[in-house]
C-alpha positions in Angstrom: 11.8 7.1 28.7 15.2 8.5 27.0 15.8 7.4 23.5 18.7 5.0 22.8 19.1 5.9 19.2 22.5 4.6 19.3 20.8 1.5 20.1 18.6 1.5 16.9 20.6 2.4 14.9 22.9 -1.0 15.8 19.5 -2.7 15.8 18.6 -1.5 12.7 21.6 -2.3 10.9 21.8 -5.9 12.6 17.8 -6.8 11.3 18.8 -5.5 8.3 22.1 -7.6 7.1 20.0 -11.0 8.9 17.0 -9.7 6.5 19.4 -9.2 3.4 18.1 -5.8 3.1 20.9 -3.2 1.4 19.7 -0.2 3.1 17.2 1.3 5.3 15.9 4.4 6.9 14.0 4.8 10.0 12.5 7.8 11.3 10.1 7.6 14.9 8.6 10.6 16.9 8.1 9.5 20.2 7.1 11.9 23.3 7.4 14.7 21.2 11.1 14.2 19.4 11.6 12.7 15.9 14.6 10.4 16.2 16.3 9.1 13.0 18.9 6.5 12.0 20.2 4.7 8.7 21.7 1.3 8.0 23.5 0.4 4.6 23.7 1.4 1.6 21.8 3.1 -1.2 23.0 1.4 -4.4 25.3 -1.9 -4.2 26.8 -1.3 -7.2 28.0 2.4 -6.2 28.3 1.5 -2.4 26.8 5.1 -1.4 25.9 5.2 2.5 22.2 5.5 3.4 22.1 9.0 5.0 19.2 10.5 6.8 18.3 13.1 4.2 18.4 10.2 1.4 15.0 9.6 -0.2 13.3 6.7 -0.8 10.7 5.7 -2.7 7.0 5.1 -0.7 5.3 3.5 -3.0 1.4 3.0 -1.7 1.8 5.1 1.0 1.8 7.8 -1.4 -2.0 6.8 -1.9 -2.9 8.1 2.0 -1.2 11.5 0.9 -3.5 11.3 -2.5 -6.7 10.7 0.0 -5.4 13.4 2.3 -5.7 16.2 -0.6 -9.6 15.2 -1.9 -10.3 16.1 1.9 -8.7 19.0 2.0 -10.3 19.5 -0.9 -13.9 18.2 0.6 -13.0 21.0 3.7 -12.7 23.7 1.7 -16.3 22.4 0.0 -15.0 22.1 -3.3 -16.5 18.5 -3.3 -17.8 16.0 -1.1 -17.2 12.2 -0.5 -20.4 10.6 -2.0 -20.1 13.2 -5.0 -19.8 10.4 -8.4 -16.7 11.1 -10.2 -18.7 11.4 -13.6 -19.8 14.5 -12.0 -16.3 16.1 -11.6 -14.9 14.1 -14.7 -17.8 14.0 -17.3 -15.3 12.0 -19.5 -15.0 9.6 -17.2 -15.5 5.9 -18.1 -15.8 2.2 -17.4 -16.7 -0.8 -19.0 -20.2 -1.1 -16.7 -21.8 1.8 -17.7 -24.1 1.6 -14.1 -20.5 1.5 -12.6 -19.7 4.7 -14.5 -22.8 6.4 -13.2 -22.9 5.1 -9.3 -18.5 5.3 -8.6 -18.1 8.3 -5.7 -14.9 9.4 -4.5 -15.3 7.4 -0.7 -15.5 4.2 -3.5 -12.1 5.0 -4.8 -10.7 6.3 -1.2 -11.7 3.0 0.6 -10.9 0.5 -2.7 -14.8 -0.3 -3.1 -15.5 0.7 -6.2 -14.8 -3.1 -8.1 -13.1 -1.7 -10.8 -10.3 -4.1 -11.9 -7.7 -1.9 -11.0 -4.2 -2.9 -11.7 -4.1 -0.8 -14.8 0.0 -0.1 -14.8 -0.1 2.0 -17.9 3.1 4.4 -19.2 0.3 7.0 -20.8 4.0 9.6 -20.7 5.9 11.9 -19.2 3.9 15.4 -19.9 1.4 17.0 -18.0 -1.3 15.4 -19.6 -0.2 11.7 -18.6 -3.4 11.6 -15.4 -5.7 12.9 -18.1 -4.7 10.2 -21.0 -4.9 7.4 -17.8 -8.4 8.6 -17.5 -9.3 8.0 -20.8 -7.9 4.6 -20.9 -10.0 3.3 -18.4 -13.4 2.8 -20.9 -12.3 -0.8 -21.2 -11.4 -1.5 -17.0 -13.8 -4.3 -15.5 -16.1 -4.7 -12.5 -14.6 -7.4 -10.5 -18.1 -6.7 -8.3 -20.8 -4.4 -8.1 -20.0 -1.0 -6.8 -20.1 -1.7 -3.1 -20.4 -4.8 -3.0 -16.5 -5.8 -1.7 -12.8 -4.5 -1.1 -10.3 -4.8 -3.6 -7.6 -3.2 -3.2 -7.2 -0.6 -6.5 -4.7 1.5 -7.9 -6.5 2.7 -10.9 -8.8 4.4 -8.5 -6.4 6.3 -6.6 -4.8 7.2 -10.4 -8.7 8.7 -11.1 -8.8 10.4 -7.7 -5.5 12.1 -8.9 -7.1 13.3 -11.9 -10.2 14.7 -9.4 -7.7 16.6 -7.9 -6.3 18.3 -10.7 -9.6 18.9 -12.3 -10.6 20.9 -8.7 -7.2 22.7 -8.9 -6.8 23.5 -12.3 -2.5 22.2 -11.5 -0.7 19.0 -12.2 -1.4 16.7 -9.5 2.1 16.8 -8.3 2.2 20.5 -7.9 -1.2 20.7 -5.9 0.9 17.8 -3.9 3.1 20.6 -3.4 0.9 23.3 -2.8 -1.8 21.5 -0.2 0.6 19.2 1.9 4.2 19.8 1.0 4.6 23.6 1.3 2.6 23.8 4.9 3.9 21.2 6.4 7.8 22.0 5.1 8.5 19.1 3.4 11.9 20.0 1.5 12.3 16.4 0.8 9.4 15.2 -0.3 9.3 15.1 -4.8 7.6 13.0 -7.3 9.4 13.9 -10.7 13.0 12.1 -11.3 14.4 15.5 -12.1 13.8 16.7 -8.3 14.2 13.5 -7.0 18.1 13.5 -8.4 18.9 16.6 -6.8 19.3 14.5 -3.5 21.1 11.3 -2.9 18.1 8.5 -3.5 18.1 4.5 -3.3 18.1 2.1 -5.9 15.8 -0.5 -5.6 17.5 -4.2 -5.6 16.2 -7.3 -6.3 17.4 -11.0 -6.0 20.8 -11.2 -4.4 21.0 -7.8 -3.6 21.1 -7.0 -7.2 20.0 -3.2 -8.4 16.7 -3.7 -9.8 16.5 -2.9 -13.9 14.3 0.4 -13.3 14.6 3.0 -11.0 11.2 4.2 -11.4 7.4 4.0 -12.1 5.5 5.9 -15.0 4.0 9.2 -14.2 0.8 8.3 -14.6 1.2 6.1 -11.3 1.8 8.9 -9.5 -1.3 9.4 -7.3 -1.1 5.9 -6.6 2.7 5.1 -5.6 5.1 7.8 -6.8 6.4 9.6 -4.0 10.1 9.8 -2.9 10.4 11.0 0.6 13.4 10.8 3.7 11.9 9.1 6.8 11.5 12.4 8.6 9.2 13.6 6.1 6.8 10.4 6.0 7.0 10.9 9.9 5.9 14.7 9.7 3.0 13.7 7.5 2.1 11.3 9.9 2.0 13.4 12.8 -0.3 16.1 11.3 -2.8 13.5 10.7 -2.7 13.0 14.3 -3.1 16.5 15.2 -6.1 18.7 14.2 -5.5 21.7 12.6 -2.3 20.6 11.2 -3.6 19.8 8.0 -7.4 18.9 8.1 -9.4 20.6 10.7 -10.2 16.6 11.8 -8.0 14.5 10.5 -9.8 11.5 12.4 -12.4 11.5 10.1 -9.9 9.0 7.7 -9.1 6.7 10.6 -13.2 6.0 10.9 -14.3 2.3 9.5 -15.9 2.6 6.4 -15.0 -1.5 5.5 -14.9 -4.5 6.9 -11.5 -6.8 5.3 -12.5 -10.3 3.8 -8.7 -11.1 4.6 -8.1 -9.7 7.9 -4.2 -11.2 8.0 -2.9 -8.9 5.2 -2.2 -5.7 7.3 -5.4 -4.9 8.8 -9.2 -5.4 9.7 -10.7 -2.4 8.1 -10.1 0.5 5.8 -10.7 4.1 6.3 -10.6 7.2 4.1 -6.9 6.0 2.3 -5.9 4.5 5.8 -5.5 0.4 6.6 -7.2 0.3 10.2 -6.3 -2.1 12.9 -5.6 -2.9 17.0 -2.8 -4.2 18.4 -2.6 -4.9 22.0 -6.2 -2.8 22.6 -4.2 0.4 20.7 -6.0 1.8 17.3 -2.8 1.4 14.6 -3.3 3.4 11.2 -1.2 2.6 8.2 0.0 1.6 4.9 2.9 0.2 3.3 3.8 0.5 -0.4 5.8 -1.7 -2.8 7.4 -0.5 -5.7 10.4 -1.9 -7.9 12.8 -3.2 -5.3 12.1 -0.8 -2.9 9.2 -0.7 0.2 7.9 1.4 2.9 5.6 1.6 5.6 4.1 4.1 7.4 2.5 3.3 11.4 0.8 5.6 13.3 -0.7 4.9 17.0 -2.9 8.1 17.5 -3.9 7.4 21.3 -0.1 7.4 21.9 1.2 10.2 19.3 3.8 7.8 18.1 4.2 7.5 14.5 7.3 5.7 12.9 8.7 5.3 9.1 10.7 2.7 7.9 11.9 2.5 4.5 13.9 -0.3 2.6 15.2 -0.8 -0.8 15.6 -4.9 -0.8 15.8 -7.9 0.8 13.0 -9.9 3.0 10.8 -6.4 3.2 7.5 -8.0 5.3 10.1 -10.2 7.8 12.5 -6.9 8.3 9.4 -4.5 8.8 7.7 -6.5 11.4 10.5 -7.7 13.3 11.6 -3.9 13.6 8.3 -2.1 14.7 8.2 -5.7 17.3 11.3 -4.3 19.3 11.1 -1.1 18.9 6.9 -0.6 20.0 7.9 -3.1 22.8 10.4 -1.2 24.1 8.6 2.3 23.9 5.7 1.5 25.1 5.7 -2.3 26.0 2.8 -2.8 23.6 3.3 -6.2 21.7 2.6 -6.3 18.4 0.4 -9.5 16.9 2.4 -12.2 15.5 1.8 -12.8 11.9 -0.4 -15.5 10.5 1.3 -18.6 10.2 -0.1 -23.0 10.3 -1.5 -23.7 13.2 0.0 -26.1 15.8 -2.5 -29.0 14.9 -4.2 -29.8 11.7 -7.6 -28.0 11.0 -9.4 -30.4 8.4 -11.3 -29.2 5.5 -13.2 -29.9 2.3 -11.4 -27.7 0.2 -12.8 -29.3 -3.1 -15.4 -26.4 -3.2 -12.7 -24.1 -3.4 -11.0 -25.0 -6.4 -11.0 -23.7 -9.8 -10.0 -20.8 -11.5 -9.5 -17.4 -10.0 -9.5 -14.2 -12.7 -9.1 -10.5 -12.9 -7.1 -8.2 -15.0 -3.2 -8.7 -14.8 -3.8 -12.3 -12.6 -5.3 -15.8 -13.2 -5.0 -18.0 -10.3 -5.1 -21.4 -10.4 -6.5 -23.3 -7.2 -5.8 -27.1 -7.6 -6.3 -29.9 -4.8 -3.8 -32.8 -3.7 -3.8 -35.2 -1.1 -6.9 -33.1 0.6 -4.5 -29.9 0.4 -4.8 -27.0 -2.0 -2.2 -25.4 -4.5 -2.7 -22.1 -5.2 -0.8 -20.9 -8.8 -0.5 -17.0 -9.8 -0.3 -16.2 -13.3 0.5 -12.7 -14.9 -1.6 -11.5 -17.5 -1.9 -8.7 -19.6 -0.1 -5.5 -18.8 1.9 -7.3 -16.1 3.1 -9.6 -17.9 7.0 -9.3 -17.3 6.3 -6.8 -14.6 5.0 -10.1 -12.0 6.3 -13.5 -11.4 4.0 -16.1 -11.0 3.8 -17.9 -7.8 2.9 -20.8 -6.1 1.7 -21.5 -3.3 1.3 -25.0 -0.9 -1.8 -23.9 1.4 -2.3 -24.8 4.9 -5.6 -24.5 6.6 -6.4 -22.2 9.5 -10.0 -22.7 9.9 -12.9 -23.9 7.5 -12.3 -20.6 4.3 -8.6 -19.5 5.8 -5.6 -21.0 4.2 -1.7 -20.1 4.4 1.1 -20.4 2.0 4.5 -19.2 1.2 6.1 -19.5 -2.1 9.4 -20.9 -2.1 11.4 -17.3 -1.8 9.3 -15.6 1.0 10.0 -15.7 4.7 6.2 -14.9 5.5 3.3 -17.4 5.4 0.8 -15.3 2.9 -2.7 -15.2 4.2 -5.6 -16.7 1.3 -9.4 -16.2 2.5 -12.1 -18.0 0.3 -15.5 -16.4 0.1 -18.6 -18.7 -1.4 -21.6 -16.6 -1.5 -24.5 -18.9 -2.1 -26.2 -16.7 -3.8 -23.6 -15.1 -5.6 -20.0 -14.6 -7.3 -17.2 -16.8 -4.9 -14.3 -14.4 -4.5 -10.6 -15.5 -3.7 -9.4 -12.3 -1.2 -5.2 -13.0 -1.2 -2.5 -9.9 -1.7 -5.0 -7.2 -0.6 -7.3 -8.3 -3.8 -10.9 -10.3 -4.4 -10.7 -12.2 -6.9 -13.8 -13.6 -8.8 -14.3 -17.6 -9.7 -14.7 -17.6 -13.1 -14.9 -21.4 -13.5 
């Protein structure tokens, strides 16, 4: 089938003023041709045109590129996945010292390890920032025992970074450079403001299509969400991990199930090495999206058709605009429909939910689970570090089935998908927004 990029591009511009997004970048390779097109604009206070070559920041989906470069680093057997990261990083430390000991690299790749790992900390701008991270993470948490769960964790992928430039002996954003960039020919594909300015690059926007505050993330994030990438490139990445040889001798090896998701409804049913695993109309999807200040991205690939696509955004209703997209545009390349997103259910599903109220904790969130009227409220409060950086929410839940619940808070478009998980004989988790969450009371 011929591609109707004049079509998308309409398409894409039409989804994105009904999702209030300011601008937006897609990229697709489909039978062998990358296609692109752009919508909007890349700042609404400066009214600069999206162009194709603009970059964008990833977010998250840098964390796949991060995974990518510990097994290129495994291939060349500099290390392996099971090696503990005390072995590689004798400095490093948590606040369970049999956590300290036991952590591997596949913990940090598939988010198993339990550490409490929404450490957003500014440890600076020099070379040094990964390493000073490191050290900072004496005090971090188990939220469960090594193994025991997924949780999705950024401080791990930060730590993995640090692995990296440990095996390298560079900064982690030049072995970036070195192991992924430079052979696949990624021109436009940088982590440092100083490169990223060199190009034309969005602004992130909040509320109202306002810019956001902050362009950008600290450094020491970097591993974790720091990227800024054109479509195109995202895509080309993409592709080599569905063709051997490209950049891994096997690249399948980070599409295999290593997890099993708690909340199933939040982008996927398992995890791989760096890589969200589902199925959508009998077809194996790998992906990831990433968030960062105003600005999102996700990255699908469909490796038993060869069709990987990129969409990046810098506002507006992100989740509605990204699935109503790759809907059309999967439909209409290869009539495969995509599964509609959790929402209530037609007819009331009753429920006791007095056993899953109560308080919710880990660092940076306290979550409040109250009943009324046989329903459930569900509060988020921002602790700590994010304090200021997240807005509490709340939401009205909905039951699905007998530990399923959906809510929406009062800004979002999408129902939110909140999984309870009472082990009798142990710790009752709350899995919502990729996370488990312990009862603490």
């Amino acid at each position: 089938m011929k591609v109707d990029i004049e079509h998308w591009a309409s398409r894409l511009a039409a989804l994105a003023a009904d999702s209030e997004v300011p601008g937006a970048s897609l990229a697709f390779r489909y039978d062998g041709e990358v296609h692109e097109c752009v919508a909007g604009v890349l700042n609404t206070a400066t009214r600069a045109p999206v162009r194709a070559d603009s970059l964008f920041q990833i977010g998250s989906v840098t964390k796949v590129w991060t995974a990518t470069q510990i097994m290129l680093l495994a291939e060349w057997g500099r290390v392996a996945l099971d090696t503990p990261v005390a072995e590689v990083l004798p400095e490093f430390r948590v606040g369970d010292a049999q956590a300290t000991t036991a952590i591997t690299l596949r913990h940090l790749l598939t988010h198993t390890s339990g550490i409490d790992g929404d450490l957003f900390l500014d440890t600076g701008r020099g070379d040094g920032c990964l390493r000073r991270y490191v050290e900072a993470c004496t005090d971090l948490e188990q939220t469960f025992p090594v193994g025991d769960s997924h949780s999705y964790c950024n401080s791990g992928f930060i730590i993995a970074g640090r692995v990296i430039e440990r095996l390298t002996g560079k900064v982690w954003d030049q072995a970036l450079r070195d192991q992924i960039c430079e052979p696949l020919g990624l021109s436009r594909t940088w982590t440092l403001p100083e490169d990223v300015l060199r190009f034309g690059a969005a602004m992130g926007h909040g509320e109202a299509g306002t810019p956001s505050p902050a362009w950008g993330l600290p450094r020491s994030v970097g591993p974790a969400g720091l990227i800024c990438a054109t479509a195109a490139d995202v895509v080309a990445f993409g592709r080599a991990h569905l063709t051997p040889g490209a950049l891994l001798a096997d690249p399948a090896v980070m599409r295999e199930p290593q997890v099993d998701l708690s909340n199933p409804h939040a982008g996927g049913r398992q995890w791989g090495i760096g890589w969200s695993l589902d199925e959508w109309d009998g077809r194996q999807v790998i992906s990831h999206s990433g968030d960062t200040i105003g600005q999102h991205a996700v990255l699908w690939a469909l490796p038993e058709l060869g069709t990987v696509i990129a969409l990046l955004i810098n506002g507006g209703r992100s989740a509605e605009f990204q699935h109503r997209l790759v809907r059309e545009l999967l439909q209409e390349l290869h009539q495969l429909t995509v599964p509609a997103p959790i929402a209530p259910p037609d007819r009331p599903v009753e429920v006791d939910v007095e056993p899953f109220t109560g308080v919710y904790e880990r660092a940076g969130s306290r979550i409040h689970v109250t009943a009324h009227d046989g329903r459930l409220r569900l509060r988020t409060e921002p602790t700590g570090i994010l304090v200021g950086l997240a807005r509490p929410r709340v939401l009205e839940l909905t039951a699905v089935d007998a530990a399923t619940f959906v809510g929406r808070d009062e800004d979002d478009s999408m129902w939110d998908a909140v999984v309870f998980e009472n082990r009798p004989d142990g710790p009752s988790y709350l899995h919502y927004s990729g996370r488990a969450t312990p009862k603490v009371r």
